[in-house]
N, C-alpha and C positions, 0 to 999 in steps of 0.2 A: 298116352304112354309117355315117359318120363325121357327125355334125349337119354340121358343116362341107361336106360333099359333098351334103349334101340339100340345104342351104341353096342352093348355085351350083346344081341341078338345079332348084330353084323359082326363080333370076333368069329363065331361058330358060318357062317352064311357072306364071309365076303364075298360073292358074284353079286348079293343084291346090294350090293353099296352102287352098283354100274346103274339101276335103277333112278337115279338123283342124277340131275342137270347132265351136265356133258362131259366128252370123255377129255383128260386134259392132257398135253405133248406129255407123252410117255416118258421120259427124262425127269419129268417130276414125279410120275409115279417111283419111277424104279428109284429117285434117292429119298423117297418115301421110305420105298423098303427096303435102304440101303440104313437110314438112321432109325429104323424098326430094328435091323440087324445089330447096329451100334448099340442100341437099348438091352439087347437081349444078351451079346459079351457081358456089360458091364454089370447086369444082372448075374451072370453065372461065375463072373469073376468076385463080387459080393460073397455070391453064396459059398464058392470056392477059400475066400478068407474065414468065412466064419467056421467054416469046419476045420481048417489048419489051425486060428485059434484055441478052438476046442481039443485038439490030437496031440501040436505041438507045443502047448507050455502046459503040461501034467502039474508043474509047480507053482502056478495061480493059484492064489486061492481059489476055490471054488464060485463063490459068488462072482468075483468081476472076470474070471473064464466064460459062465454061461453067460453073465452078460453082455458083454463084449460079441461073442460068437449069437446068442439071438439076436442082437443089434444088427451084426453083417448078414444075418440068415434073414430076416425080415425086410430090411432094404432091399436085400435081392430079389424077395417074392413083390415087393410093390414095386419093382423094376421094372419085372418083369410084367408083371399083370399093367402097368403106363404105358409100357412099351406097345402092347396091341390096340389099345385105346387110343395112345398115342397118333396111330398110324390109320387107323379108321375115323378119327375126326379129324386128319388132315386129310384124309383120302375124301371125305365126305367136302369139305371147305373147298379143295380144288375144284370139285366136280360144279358148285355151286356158284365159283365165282368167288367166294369168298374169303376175306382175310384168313390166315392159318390160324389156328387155334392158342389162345395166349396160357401159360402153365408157369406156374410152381412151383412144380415138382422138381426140374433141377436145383431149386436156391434149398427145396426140404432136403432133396439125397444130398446137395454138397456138406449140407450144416450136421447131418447125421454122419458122413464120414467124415469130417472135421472132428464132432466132438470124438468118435472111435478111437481118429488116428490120434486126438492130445493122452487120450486115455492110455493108448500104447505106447506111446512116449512114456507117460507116467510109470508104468510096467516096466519098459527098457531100464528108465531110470532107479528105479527103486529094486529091480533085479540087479544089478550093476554094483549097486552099493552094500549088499547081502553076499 
């Protein structure tokens, strides 16, 4: 079985992640699930712009509205869906002794809300001048 398949079999069953090596000073656990927590705000605050995009500029065109808005709606579900992943292959790494798990994924969400926010820029801008 693929780490990747355990991994989503321990989101639903985290007591058996306690199965794996030893248990590690609690303090590491709980800012485990303290920056699981942080994952999942910035997850729902994502998803929270993308629907404000979509509600509050009716005078977008149409295409860079949806766009824009499934840009921050899609960020926030792969936020969200890291964020537990996130937090069971460090939960797993601690137990084992081992390095924390090395990721990506913040340089991909920063570069996705990067290109968003030039793009709203561009909107401020060119609404501004209309």
């Amino acid at each position: 079985m693929s780490e990747f398949v355990r991994n989503i079999r321990l989101w639903f069953a985290p007591e058996r992640v306690r199965d794996e090596g030893g248990t590690p000073d609690y303090r590491f656990s709980l800012a485990n699930e303290r920056t699981f927590l942080a994952w999942l705000r910035t997850a729902l605050a994502l998803i929270g712009g993308g629907f404000a995009v979509d509600q509050f500029l009716p005078d977008l065109r149409w295409a860079w509205r949806v766009g824009l808005a499934l840009a921050l709606l899609a960020a926030g579900v792969l936020c969200s869906l890291r964020a537990v992943n996130h937090w069971v292959r460090c939960e797993r790494a601690m137990r084992r002794g081992e390095d924390l798990p090395a990721s990506r994924f913040p340089a991909l969400l920063s570069l996705v809300v990067a290109v968003v926010a030039v793009a709203m820029v561009l909107v401020v801008l060119v609404r501004g001048e209309g």
